[in-house]
C-alpha positions as CSV (number, residue, x, y, z in Angstrom):
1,X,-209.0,7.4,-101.0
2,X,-207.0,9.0,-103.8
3,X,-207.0,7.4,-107.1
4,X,-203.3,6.6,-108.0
5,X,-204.1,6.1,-111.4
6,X,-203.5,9.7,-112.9
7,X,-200.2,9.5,-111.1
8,X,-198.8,6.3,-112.4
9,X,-199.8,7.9,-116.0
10,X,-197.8,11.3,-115.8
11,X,-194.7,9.1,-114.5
12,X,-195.3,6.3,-117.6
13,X,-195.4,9.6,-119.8
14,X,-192.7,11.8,-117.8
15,X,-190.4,8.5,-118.4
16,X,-191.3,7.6,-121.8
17,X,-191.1,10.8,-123.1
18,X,-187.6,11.9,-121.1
19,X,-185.9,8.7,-122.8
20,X,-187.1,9.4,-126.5
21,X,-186.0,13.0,-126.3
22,X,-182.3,11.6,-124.8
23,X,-182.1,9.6,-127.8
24,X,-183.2,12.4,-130.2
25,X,-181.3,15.7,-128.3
26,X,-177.8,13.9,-128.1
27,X,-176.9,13.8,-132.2
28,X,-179.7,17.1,-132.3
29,X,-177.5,18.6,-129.6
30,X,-174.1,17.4,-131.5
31,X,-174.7,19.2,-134.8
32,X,-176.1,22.6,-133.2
33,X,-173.3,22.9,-130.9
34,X,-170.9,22.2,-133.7
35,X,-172.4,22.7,-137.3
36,X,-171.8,25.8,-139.6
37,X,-174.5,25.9,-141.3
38,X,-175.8,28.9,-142.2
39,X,-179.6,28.7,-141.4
40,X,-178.5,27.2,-138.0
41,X,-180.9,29.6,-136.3
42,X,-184.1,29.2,-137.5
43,X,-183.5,25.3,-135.9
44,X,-182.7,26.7,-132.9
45,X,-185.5,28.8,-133.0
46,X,-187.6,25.9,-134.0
47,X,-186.6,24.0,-131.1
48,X,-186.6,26.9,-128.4
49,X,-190.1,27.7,-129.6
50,X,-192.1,25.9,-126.7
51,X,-190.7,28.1,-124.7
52,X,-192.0,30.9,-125.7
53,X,-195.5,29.7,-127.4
54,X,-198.7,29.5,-125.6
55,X,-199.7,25.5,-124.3
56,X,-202.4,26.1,-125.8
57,X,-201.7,27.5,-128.9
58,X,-198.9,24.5,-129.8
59,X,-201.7,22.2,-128.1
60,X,-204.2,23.0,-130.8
61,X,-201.9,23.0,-133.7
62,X,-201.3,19.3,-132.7
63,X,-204.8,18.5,-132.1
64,X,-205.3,20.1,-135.9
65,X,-203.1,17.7,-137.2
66,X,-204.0,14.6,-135.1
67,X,-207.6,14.9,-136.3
68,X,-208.8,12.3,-138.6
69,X,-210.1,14.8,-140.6
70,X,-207.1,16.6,-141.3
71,X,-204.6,15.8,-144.5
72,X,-202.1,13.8,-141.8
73,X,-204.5,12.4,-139.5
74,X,-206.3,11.3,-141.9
75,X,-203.7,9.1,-143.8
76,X,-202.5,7.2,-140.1
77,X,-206.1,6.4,-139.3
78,X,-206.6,5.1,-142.8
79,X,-203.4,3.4,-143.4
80,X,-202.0,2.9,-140.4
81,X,-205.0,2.8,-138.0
82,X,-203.5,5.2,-135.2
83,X,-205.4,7.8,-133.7
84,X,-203.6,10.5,-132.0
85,X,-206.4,12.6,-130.7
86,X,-207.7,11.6,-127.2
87,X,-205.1,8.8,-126.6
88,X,-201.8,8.2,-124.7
89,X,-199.7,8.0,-127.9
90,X,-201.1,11.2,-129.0
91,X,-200.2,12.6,-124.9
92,X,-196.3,11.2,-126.1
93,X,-196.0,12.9,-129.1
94,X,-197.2,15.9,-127.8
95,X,-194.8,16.3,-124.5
96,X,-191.4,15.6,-127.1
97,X,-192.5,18.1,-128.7
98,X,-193.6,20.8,-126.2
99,X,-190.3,19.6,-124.1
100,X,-188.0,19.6,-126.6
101,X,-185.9,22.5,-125.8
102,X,-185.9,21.4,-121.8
103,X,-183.1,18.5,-122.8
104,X,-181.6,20.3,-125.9
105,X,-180.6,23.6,-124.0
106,X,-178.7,21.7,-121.1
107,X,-176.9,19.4,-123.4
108,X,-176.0,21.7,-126.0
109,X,-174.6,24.2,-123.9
110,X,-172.4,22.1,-122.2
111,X,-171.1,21.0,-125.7
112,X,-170.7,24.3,-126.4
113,X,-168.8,24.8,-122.8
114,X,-166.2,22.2,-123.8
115,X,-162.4,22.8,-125.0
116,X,-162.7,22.7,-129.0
117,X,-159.5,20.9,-128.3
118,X,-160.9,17.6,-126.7
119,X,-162.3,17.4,-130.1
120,X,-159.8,18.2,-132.4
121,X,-157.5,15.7,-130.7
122,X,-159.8,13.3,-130.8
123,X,-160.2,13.6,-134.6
124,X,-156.0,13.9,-134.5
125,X,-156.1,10.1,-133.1
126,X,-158.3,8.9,-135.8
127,X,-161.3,8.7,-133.7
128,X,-164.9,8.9,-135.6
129,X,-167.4,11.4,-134.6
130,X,-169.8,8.5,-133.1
131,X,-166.7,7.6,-131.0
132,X,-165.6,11.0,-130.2
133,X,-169.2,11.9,-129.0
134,X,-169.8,8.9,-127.0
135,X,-166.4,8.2,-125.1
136,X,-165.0,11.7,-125.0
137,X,-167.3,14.6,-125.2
138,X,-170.5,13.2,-123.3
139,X,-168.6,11.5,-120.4
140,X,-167.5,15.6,-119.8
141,X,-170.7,16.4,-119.5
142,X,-172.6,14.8,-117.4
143,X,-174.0,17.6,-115.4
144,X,-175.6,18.7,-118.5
145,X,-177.1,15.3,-119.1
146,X,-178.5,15.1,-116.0
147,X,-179.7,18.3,-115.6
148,X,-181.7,17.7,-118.9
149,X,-183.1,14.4,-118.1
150,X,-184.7,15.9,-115.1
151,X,-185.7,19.1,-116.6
152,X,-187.7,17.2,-119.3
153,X,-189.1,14.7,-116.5
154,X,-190.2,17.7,-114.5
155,X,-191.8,19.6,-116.9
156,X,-193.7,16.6,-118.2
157,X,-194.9,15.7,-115.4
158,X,-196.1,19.5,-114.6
159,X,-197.9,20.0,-118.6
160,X,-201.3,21.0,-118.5
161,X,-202.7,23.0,-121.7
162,X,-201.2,20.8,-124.2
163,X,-201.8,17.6,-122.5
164,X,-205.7,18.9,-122.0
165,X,-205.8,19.8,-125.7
166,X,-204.8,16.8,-127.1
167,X,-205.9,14.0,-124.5
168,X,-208.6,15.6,-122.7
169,X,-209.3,13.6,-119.6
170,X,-210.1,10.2,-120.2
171,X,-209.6,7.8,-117.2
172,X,-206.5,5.6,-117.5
173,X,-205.9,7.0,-120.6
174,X,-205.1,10.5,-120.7
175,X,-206.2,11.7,-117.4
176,X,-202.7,12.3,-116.1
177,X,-202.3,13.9,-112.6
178,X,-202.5,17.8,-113.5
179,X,-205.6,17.7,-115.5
180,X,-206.8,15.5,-112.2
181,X,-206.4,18.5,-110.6
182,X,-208.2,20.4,-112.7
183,X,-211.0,18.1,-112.5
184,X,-211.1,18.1,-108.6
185,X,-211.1,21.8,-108.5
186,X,-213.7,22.2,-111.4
187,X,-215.9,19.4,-109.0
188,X,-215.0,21.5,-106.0
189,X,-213.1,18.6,-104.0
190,X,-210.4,20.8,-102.9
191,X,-209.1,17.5,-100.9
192,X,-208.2,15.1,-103.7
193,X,-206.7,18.4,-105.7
194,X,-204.9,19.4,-102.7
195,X,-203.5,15.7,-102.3
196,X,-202.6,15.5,-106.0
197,X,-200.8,18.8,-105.9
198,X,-198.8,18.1,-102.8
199,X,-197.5,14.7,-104.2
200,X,-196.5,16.6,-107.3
201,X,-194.6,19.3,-105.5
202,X,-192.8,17.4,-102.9
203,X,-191.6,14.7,-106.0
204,X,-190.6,17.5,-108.3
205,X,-188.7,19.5,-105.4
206,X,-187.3,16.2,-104.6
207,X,-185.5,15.5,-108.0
208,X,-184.5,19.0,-108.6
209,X,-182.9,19.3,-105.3
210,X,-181.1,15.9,-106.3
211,X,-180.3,17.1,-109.7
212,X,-178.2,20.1,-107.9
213,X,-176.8,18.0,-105.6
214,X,-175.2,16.0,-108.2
215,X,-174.1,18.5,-110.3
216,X,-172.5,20.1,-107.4
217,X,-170.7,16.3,-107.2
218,X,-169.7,16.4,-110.8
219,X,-168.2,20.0,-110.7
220,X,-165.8,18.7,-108.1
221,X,-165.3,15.4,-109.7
222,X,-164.5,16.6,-113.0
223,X,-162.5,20.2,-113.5
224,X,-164.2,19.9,-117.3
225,X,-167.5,20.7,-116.0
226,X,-168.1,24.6,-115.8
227,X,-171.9,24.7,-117.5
């Protein structure tokens, strides 16, 4: 019988982690797609910088700087009492960051895709820019929302160096379902991994395949929508 445990973990932390960077990307998102400022760049290359880096290079950077005895580590676990290293917090933390760009990119392109004149007339009417983002520009990009939101899920739910760097593999803890694959292989129960592995390949085929289907909805729905 499988043990459902490591799956129920990597959806808490897909979900968790996928609402947190919503939250973050949309006003992120806002000022890249629209901001003049001149160094600009280096936070886009900040952000677009998982993509690029080694898991396991960002993963022990992290796991530097979680450790207790380490200048910021240090000060939560004597302040704050929060240990970072080896525990689900720590696993959260970790995925925002190394998924960042996954719901940036979407959102900020389509942003970027928009007429500069929804905007302007929008700021013509007297609008604020908390109104005009949240009743005109996002509504007109849905697509990109979406596409974000599952991108982020997905590639949560597949992270493997940086979630083995920083949580290791403690039952009900960390042990999330690709390092339970990695521990069924290393044990040679090819059964379990194989099991774990299908469920994580037909559920991340499922939601991509629904994510094109809806965008595929939107594009008809809403002229607006050509990112």
């Amino acid at each position: 019988m499988i043990n459902l445990d490591p799956l129920w973990l990597t959806a808490k932390l897909a979900l968790i982690t996928t609402v947190i960077l919503l939250v973050v990307s949309i006003p992120l998102c806002y000022w890249l797609a629209y901001s003049k400022f001149k160094l600009k760049s280096v936070a886009e290359a900040v952000v677009s910088l998982p993509l690029v880096l080694p898991p396991s290079v960002l993963g022990f950077y992290l796991l530097v700087a979680f450790s207790p005895q380490n200048a910021f580590g240090k000060f939560l676990d004597q302040y704050f009492d929060i240990r970072l290293v080896f525990s689900f917090e720590g696993l959260i933390i970790a995925s925002v960051i190394y998924s960042l760009p996954f719901m940036v990119h979407p959102i900020q392109a389509g942003l970027k895709n928009l007429p500069i004149s929804l905007k302007e007339a929008s700021f013509t009417l007297g609008k604020s820019r908390f109104t005009t983002l949240t009743k005109i520009l996002l509504p007109n990009i849905k697509s990109s929302i979406l596409t974000g939101i599952v991108l982020t899920f997905a590639h949560t739910v597949g992270e493997f160096g940086v979630v083995l760097m920083i949580g290791g593999s403690i039952p009900k803890e960390t042990r999330v379902a690709s390092i339970a694959i990695y521990d069924e292989v290393q044990a040679m129960n090819y059964d379990a991994a194989n099991l774990y592995a299908g469920i994580l390949f037909a559920f991340t085929f499922l939601i991509l395949l629904g994510v094109y289907f809806l965008n595929s909805s939107f594009s008809k729905v809403n002229p607006l929508n050509n990112d």
